[in-house]
TISE-143887 format. One record per atom (N, C-alpha, C): x, y, z; residue in three letters. Coordinates in steps of 0.2 Angstrom, whole numbers, padded with zeros to 4 digits, always signed. Example, Ala and Ser with C-alpha at 12.3 -4.5 7.8 and 13.67 -1.06 7.14 Angstrom:
REM TISE-143887
+0066-0028+0039ALA+0062-0022+0039ALA+0066-0016+0039ALA+0064-0011+0035SER+0068-0005+0036SER+0064+0000+0039SER
This chain:
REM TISE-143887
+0075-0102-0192UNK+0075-0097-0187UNK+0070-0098-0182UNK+0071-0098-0174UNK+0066-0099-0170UNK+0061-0093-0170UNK+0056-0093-0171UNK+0052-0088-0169UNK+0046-0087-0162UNK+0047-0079-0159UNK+0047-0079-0154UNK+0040-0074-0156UNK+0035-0073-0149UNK+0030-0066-0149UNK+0033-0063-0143UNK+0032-0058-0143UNK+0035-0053-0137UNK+0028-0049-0137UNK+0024-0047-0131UNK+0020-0042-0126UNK+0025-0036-0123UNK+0023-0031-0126UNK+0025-0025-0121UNK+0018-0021-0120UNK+0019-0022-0112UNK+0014-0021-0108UNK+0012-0011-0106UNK+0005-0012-0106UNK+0002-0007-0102UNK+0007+0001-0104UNK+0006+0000-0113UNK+0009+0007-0115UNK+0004+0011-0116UNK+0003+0016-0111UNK-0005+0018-0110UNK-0005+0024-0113UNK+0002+0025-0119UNK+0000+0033-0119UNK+0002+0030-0129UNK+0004+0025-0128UNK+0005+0021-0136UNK+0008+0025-0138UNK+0016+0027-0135UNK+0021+0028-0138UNK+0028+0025-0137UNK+0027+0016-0135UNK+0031+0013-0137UNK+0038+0014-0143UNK+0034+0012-0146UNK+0036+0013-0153UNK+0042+0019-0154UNK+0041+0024-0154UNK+0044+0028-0152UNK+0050+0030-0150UNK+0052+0025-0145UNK+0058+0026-0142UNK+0062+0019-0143UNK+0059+0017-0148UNK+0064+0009-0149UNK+0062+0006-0152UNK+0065+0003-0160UNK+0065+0000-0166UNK+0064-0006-0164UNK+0057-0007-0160UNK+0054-0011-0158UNK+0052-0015-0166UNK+0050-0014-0172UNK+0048-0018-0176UNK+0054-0020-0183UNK+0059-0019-0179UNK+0064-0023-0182UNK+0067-0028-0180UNK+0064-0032-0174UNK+0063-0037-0171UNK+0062-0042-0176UNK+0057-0042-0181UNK+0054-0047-0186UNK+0061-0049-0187UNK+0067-0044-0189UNK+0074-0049-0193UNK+0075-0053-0188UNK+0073-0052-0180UNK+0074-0059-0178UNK+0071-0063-0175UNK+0067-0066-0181UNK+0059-0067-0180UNK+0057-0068-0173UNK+0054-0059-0172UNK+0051-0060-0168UNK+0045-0054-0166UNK+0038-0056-0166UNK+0031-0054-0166UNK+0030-0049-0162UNK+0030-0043-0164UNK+0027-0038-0158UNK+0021-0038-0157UNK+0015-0036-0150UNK+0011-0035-0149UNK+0010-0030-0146UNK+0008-0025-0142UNK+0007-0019-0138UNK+0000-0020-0137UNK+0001-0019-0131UNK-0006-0019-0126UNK-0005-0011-0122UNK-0011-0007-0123UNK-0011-0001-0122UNK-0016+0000-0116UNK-0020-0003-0113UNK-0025-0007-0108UNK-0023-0010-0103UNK-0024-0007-0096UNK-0023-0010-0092UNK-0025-0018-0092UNK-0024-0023-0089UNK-0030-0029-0087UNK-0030-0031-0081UNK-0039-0030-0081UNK-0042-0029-0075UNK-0042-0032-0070UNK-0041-0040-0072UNK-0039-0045-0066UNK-0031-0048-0069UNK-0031-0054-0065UNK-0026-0061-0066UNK-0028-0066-0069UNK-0035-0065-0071UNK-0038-0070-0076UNK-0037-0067-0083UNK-0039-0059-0083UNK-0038-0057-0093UNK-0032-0058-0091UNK-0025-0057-0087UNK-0019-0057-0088UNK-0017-0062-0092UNK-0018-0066-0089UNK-0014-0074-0090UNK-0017-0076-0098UNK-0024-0073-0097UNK-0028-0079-0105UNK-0024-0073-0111UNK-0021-0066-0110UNK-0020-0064-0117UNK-0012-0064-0117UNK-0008-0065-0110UNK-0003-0066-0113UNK+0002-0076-0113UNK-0005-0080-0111UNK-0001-0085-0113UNK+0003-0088-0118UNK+0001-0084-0125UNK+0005-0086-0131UNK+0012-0085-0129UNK+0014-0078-0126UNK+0020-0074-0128UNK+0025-0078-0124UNK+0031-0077-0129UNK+0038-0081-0125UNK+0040-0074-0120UNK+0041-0068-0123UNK+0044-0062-0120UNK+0038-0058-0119UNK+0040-0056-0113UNK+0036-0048-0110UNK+0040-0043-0108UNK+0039-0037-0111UNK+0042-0030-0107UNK+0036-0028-0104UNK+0037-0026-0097UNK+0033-0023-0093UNK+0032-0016-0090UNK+0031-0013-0091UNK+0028-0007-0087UNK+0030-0005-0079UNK+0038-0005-0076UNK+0034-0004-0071UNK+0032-0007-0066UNK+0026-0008-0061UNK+0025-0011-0058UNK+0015-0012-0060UNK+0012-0009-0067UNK+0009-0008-0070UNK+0006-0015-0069UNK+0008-0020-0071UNK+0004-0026-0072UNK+0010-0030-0069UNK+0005-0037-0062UNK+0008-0038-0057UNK+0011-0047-0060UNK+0015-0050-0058UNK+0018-0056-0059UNK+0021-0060-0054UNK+0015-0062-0051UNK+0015-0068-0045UNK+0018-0072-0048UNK+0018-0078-0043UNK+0022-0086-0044UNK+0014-0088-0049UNK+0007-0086-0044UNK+0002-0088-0048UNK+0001-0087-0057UNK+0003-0079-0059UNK+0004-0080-0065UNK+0009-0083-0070UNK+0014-0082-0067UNK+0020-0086-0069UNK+0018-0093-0071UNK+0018-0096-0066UNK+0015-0103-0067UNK+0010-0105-0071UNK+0005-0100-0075UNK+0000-0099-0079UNK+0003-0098-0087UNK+0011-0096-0087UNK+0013-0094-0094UNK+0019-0097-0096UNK+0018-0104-0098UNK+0023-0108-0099UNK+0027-0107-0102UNK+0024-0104-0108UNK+0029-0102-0112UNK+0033-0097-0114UNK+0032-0092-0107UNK+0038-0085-0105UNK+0044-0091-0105UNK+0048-0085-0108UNK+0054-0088-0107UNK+0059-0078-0104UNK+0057-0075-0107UNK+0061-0067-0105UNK+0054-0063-0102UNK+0057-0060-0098UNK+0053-0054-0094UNK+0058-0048-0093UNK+0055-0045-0096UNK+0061-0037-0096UNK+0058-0034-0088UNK+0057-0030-0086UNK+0056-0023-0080UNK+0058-0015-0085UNK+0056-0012-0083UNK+0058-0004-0084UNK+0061-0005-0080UNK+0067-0002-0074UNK+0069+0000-0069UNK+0073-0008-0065UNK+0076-0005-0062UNK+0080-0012-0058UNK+0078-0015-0053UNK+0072-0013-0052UNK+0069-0016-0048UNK+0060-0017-0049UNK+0057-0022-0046UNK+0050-0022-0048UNK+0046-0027-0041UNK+0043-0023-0039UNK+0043-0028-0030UNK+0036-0032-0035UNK+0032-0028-0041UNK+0027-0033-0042UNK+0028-0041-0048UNK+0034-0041-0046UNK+0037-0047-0049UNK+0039-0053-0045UNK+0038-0058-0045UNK+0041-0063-0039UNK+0047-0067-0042UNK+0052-0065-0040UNK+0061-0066-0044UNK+0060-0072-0043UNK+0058-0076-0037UNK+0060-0084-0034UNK+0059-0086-0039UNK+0049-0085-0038UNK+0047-0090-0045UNK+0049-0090-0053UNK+0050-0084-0054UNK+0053-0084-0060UNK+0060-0089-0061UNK+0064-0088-0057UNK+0070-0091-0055UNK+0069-0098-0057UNK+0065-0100-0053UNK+0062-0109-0050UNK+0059-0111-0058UNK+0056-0107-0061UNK+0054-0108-0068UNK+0058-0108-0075UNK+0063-0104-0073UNK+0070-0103-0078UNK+0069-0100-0085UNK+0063-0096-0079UNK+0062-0087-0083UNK+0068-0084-0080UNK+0071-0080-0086UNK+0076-0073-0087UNK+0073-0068-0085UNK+0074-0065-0080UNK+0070-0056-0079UNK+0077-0053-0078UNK+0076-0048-0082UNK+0081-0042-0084UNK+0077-0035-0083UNK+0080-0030-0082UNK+0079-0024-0080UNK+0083-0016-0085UNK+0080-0011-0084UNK+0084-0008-0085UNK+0086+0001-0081UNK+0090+0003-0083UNK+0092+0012-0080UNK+0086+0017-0079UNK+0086+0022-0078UNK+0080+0024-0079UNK+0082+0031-0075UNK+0080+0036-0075UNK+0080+0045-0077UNK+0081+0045-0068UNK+0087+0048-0066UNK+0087+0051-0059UNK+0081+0057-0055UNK+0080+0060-0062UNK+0077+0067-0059UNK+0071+0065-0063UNK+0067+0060-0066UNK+0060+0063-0066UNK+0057+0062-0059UNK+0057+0059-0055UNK+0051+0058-0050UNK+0054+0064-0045UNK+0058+0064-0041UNK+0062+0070-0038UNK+0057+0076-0041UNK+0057+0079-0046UNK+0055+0085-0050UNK+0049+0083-0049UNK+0044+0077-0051UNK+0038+0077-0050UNK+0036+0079-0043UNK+0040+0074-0037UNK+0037+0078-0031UNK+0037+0083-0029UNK+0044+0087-0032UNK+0043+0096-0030UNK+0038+0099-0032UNK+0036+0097-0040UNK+0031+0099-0043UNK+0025+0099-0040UNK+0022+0094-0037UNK+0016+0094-0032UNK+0016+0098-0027UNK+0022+0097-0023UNK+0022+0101-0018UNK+0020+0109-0020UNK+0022+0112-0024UNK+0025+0118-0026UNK+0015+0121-0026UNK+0012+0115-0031UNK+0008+0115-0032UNK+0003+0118-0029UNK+0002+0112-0023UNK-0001+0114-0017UNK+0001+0118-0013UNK+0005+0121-0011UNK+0008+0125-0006UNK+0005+0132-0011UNK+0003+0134-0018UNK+0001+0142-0018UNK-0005+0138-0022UNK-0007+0135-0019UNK-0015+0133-0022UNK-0016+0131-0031UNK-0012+0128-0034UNK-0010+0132-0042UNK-0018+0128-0046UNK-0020+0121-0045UNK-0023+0118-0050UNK-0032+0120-0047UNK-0032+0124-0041UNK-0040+0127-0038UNK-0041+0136-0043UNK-0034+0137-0044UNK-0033+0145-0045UNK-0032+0144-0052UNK-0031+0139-0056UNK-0032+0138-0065UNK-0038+0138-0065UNK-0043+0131-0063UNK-0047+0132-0064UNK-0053+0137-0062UNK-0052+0141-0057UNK-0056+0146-0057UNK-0057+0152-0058UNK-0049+0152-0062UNK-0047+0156-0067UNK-0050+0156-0074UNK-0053+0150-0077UNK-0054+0150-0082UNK-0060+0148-0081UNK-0064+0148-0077UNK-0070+0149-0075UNK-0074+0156-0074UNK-0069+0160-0075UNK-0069+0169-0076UNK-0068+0170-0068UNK-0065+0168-0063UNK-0065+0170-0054UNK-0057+0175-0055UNK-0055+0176-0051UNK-0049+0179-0051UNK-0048+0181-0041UNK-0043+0176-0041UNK-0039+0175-0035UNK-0044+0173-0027UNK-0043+0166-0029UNK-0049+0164-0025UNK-0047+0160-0019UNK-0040+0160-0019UNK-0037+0155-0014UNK-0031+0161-0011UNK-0028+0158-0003UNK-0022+0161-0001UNK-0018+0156-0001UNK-0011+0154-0004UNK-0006+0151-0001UNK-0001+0150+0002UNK+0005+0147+0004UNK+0010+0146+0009UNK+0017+0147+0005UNK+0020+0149+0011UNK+0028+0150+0006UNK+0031+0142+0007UNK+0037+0141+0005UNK+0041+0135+0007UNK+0046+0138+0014UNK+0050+0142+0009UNK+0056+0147+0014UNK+0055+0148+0022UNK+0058+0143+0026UNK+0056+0142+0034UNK+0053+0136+0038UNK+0049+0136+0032UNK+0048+0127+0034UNK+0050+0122+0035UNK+0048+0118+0037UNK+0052+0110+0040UNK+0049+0106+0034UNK+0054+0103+0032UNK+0051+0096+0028UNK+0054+0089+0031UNK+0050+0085+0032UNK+0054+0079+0034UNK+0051+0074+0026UNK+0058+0070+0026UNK+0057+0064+0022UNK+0060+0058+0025UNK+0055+0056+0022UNK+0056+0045+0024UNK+0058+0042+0019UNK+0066+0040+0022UNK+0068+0037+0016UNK+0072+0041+0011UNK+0079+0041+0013UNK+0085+0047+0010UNK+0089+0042+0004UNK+0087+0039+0003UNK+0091+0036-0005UNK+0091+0042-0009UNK+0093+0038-0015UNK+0093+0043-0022UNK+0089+0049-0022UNK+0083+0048-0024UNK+0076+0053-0023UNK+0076+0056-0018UNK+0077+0054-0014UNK+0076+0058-0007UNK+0083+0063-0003UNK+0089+0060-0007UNK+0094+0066-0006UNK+0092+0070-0010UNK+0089+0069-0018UNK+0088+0077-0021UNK+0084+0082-0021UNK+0078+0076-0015UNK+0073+0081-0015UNK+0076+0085-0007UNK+0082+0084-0003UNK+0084+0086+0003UNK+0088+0092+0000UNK+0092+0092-0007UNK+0096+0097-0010UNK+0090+0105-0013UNK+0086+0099-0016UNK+0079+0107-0017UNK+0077+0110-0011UNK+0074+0108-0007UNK+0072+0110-0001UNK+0077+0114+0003UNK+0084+0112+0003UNK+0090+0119+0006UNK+0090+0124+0000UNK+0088+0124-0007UNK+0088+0131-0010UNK+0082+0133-0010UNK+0077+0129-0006UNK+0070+0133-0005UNK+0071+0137+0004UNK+0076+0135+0006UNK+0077+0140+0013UNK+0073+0136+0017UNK+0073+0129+0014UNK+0068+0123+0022UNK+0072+0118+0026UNK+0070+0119+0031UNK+0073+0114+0036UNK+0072+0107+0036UNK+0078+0101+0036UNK+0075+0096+0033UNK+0076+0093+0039UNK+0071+0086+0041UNK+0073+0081+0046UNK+0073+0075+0039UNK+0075+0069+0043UNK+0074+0062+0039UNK+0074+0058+0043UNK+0072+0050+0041UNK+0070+0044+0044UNK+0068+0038+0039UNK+0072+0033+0040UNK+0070+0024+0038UNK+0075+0023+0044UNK+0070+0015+0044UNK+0074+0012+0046UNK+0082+0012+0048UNK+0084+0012+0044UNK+0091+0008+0042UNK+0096+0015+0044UNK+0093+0022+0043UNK+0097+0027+0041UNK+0101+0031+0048UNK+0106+0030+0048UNK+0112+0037+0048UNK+0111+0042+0050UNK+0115+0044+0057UNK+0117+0052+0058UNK+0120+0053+0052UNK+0127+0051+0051UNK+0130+0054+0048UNK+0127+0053+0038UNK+0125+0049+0037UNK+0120+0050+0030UNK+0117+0057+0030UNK+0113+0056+0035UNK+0108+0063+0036UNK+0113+0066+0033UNK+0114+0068+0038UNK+0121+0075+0038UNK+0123+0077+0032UNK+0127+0072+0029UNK+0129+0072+0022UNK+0125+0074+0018UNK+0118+0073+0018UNK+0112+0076+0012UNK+0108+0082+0015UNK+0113+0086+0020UNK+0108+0090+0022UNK+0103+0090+0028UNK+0101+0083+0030UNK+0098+0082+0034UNK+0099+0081+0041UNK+0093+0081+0044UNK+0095+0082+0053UNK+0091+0074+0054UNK+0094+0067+0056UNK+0090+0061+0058UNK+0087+0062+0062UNK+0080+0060+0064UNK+0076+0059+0070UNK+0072+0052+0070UNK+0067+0051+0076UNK+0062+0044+0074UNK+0058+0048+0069UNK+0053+0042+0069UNK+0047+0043+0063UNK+0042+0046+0069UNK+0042+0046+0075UNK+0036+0052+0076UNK+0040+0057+0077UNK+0046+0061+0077UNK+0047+0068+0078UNK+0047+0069+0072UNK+0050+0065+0065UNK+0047+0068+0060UNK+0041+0071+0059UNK+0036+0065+0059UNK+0029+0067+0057UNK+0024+0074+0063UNK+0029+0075+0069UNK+0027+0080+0074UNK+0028+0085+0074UNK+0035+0087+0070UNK+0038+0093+0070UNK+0038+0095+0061UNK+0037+0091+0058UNK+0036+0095+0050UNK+0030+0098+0050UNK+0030+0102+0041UNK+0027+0104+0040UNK+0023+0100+0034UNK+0029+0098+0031UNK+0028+0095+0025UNK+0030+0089+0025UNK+0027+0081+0023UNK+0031+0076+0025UNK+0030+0071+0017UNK+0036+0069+0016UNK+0037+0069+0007UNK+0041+0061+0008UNK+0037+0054+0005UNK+0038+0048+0005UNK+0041+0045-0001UNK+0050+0042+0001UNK+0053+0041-0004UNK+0056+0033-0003UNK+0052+0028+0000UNK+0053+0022+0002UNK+0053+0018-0003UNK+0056+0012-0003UNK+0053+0006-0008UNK+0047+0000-0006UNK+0043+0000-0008UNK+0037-0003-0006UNK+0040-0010-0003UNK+0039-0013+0001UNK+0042-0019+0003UNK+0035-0024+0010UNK+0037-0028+0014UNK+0033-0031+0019UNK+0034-0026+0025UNK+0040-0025+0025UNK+0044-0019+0029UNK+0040-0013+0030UNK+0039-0008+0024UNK+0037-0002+0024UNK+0030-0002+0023UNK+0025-0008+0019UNK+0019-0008+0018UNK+0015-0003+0024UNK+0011+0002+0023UNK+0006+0005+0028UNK+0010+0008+0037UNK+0016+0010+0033UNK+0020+0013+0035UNK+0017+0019+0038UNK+0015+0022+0035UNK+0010+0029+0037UNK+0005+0027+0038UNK+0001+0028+0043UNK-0005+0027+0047UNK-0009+0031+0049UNK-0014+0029+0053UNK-0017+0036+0059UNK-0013+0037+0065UNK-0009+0035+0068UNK-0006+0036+0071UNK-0001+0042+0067UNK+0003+0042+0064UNK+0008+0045+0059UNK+0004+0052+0058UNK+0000+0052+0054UNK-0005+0058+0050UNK-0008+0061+0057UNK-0012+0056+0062UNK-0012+0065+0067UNK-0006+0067+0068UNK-0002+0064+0069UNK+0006+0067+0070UNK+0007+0073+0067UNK+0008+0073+0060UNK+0007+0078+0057UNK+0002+0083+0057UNK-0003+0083+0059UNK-0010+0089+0060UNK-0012+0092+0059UNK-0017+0097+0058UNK-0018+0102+0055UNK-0016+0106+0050UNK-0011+0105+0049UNK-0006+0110+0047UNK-0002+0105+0039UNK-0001+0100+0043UNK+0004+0096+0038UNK+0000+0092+0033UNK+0005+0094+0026UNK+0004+0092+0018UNK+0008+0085+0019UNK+0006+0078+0016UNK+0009+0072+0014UNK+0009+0072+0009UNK+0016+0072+0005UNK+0016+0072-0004UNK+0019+0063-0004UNK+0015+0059-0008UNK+0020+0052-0011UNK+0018+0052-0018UNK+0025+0050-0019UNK+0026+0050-0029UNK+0030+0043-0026UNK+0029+0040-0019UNK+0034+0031-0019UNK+0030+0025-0022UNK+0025+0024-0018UNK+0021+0017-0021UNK+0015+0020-0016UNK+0009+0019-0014UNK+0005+0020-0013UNK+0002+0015-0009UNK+0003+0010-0007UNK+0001+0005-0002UNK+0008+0006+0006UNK+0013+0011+0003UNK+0017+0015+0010UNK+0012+0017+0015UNK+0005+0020+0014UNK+0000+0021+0016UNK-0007+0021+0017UNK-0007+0019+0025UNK-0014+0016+0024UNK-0021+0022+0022UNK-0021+0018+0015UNK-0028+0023+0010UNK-0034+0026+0014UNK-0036+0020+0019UNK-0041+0022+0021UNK-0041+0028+0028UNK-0034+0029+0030UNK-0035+0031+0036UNK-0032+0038+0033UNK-0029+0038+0026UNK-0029+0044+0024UNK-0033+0047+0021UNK-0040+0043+0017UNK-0047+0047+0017UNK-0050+0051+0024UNK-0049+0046+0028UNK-0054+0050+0033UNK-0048+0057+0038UNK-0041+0055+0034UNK-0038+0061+0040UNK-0042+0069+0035UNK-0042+0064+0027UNK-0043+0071+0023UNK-0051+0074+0025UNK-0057+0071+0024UNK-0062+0072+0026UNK-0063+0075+0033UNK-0059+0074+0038UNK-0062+0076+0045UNK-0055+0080+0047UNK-0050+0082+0043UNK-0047+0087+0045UNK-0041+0088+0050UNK-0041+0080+0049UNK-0033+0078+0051UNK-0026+0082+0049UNK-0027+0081+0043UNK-0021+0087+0041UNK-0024+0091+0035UNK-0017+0097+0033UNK-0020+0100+0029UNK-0021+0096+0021UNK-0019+0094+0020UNK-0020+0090+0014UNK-0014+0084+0012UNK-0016+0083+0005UNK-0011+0078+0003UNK-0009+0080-0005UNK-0003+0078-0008UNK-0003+0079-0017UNK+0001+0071-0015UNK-0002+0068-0021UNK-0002+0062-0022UNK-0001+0061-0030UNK+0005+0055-0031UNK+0005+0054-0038UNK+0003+0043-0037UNK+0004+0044-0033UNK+0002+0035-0032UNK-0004+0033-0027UNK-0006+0028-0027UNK-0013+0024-0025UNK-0013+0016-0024UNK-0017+0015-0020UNK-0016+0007-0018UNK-0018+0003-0025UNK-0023+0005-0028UNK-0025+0003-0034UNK-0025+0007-0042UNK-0021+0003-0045UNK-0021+0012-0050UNK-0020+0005-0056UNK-0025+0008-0063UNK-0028+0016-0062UNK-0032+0017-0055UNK-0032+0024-0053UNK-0038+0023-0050UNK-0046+0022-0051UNK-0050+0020-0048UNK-0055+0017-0053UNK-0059+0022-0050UNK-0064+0025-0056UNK-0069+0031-0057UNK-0073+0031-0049UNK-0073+0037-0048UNK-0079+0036-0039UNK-0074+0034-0036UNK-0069+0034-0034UNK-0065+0032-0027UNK-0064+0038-0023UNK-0063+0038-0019UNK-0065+0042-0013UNK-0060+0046-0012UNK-0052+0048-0014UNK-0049+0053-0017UNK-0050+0058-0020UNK-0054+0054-0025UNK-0055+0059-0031UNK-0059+0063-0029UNK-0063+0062-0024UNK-0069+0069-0021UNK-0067+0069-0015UNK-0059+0069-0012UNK-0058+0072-0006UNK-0054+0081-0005UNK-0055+0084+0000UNK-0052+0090-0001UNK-0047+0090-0001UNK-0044+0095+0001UNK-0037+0097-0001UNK-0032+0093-0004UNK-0032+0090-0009UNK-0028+0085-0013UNK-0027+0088-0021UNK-0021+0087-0020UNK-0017+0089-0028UNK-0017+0080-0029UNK-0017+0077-0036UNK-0017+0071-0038UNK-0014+0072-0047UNK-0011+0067-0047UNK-0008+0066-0053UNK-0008+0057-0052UNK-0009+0054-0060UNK-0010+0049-0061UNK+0000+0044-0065UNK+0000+0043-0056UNK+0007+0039-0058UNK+0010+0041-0062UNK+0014+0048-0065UNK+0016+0051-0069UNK+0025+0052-0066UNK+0028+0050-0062UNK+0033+0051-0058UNK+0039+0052-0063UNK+0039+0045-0066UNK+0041+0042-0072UNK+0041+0044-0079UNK+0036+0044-0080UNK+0032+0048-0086UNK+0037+0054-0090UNK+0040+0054-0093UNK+0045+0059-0096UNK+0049+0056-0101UNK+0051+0062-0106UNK+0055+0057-0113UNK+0059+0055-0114UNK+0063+0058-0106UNK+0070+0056-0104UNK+0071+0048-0102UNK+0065+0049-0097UNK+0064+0041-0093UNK+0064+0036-0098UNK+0059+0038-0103UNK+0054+0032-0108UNK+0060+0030-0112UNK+0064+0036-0114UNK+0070+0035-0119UNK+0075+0029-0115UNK+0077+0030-0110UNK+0079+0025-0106UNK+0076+0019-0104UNK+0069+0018-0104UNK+0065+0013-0102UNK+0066+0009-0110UNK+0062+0011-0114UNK+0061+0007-0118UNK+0068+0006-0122UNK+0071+0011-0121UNK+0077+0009-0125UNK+0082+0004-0123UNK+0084+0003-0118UNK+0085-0002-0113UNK+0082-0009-0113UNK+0076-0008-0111UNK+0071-0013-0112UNK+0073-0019-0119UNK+0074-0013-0125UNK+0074-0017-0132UNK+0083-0018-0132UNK+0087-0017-0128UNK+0093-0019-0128UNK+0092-0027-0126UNK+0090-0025-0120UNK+0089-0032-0115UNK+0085-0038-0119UNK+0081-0035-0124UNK+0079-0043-0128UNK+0083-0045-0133UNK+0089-0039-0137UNK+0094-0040-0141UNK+0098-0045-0138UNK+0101-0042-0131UNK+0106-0048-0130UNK+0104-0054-0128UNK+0097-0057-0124UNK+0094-0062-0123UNK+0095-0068-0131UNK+0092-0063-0135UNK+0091-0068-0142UNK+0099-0068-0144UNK+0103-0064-0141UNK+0112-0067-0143UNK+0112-0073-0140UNK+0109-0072-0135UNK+0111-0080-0130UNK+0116-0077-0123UNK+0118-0070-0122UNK+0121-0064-0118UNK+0116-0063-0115UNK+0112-0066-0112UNK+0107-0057-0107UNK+0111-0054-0104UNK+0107-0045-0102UNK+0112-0040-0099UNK+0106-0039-0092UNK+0109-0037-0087UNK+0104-0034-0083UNK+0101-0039-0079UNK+0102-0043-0077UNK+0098-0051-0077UNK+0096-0049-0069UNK+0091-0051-0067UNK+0088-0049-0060UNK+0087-0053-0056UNK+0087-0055-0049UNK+0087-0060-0045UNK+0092-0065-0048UNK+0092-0073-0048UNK+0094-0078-0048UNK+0096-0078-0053UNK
């Protein structure tokens, strides 16, 4: 029997196992490993995973240039959670005659995440815990939703359901990508416009893009004073959609009313970053995903994809 090691990556909360008879693998010889730890560079990457023939990865948690591909000869399977993974380079994979497989994954965790944020910020909820359990009592005013305008970027999947929440919350929706549609709009509720009547006439502006060369720093300083005084930016998309820096200082000097954020150019985010001590910000750590539905889907999935690979069948097979 040929024997195989398999790396499943950056399971940060080490409940793997869990959701998939990962260590029945061994009947077909083959080694598990679990890494619960981010790594920190391209350098730890390479040196702890060049044993492995197979990796499940996380996500977009840990990245896979042609550089590190090229560093692990002996990958032969790379699974993704999700059908998509822009921190993977399909070509060189392909060009190496590495297998990348993918899998399904939860319609409604992230959607529910964004509203959750927003919901958050808009009646002050995570200022008024805390200073409620610091013995204060009612130490903040908040805002309704009902009458509001929301604009979102990017009406795919997510972004039609967060246009479906937002009409039972009595809000006005605008939308805008590139690519998109009077008649889309329309269909999800939505009214098209460009991306500056978006960002100039909402109140709340909520980013549901795929991270690409296209969309990267799509939001800017031009974009956010758009928005003003007044306007909340919620992203649960990828976090290099916008430029970090020019959303600390919109935060700091009062550009807009604030931001809830589940993603960041670099995550984890690293201790002392300039987020974590700006005002008005609701934060959650990449958790869009995060849920038992997802994970049961992710990993369960995940462990199909190495089943039919070691048939000699992959399913799900990605790029080339």
């Amino acid at each position: 029997m040929t024997e195989y090691r398999l790396a499943i990556l950056d399971d940060y909360q080490q409940v793997s196992s869990d959701y998939a008879p990962w260590e029945s693998l061994l009947d077909d010889g083959v080694k598990v490993t679990v890494f619960s730890a981010p790594f920190v560079s391209e350098e730890q990457a390479v040196a702890a995973l060049a044993p492995f023939d197979i990796i499940v990865a996380m996500r977009e948690r840990t990245r896979f240039p042609q550089s590190v591909l090229d560093a692990l000869p002996d990958l032969k399977l790379l699974v993704t959670t999700g059908m998509a993974n822009a921190a993977i380079d399909l070509e060189a994979a392909t060009e190496r005659g590495i297998v990348v497989c993918g899998t399904g994954g939860s319609p409604a965790a992230a959607p529910e995440l964004t509203w959750a944020l927003l919901l958050a910020f808009a009646r002050n909820l995570p200022v008024e815990e805390n200073s409620l359990r610091a013995g204060e009592w009612q130490t903040g005013v908040g805002f309704e939703l009902e009458g509001k305008t929301l604009g979102i970027v990017g009406l795919g999947k997510i972004g039609k359901r967060i246009a479906g929440y937002a009409a039972a919350f009595g809000m006005d929706v605008l939308a805008w990508s590139q690519n998109l549609t009077a008649d889309v709009a329309e269909a999800a509720g939505a009214r098209l416009v460009s991306k500056e009547e978006l960002f100039s006439e909402s109140d709340i502006v909520t980013l549901h893009l795929r991270l690409s060369e296209r969309t990267e720093g799509i939001v800017g300083p031009e974009e956010l004073r758009l928005l003003g005084p007044d306007g909340l930016l919620v992203n649960t998309a990828r976090g290099p959609l916008v430029d970090e820096a020019a959303l600390i200082r919109a935060l700091e000097e009062g550009w807009i009313r604030g931001a809830a954020l589940d993603v960041f150019e670099e995550e984890p985010l690293p201790a002392g970053h300039a987020l974590l001590h700006s005002p008005r910000t609701v934060l959650t750590p990449h958790v869009g995903y995060v849920t038992h539905e997802s994970y049961r889907k992710f990993y369960g999935e995940a462990f199909g994809d190495v089943k039919a690979w070691l048939a000699g069948e992959p399913v799900r097979v990605l790029g080339g």
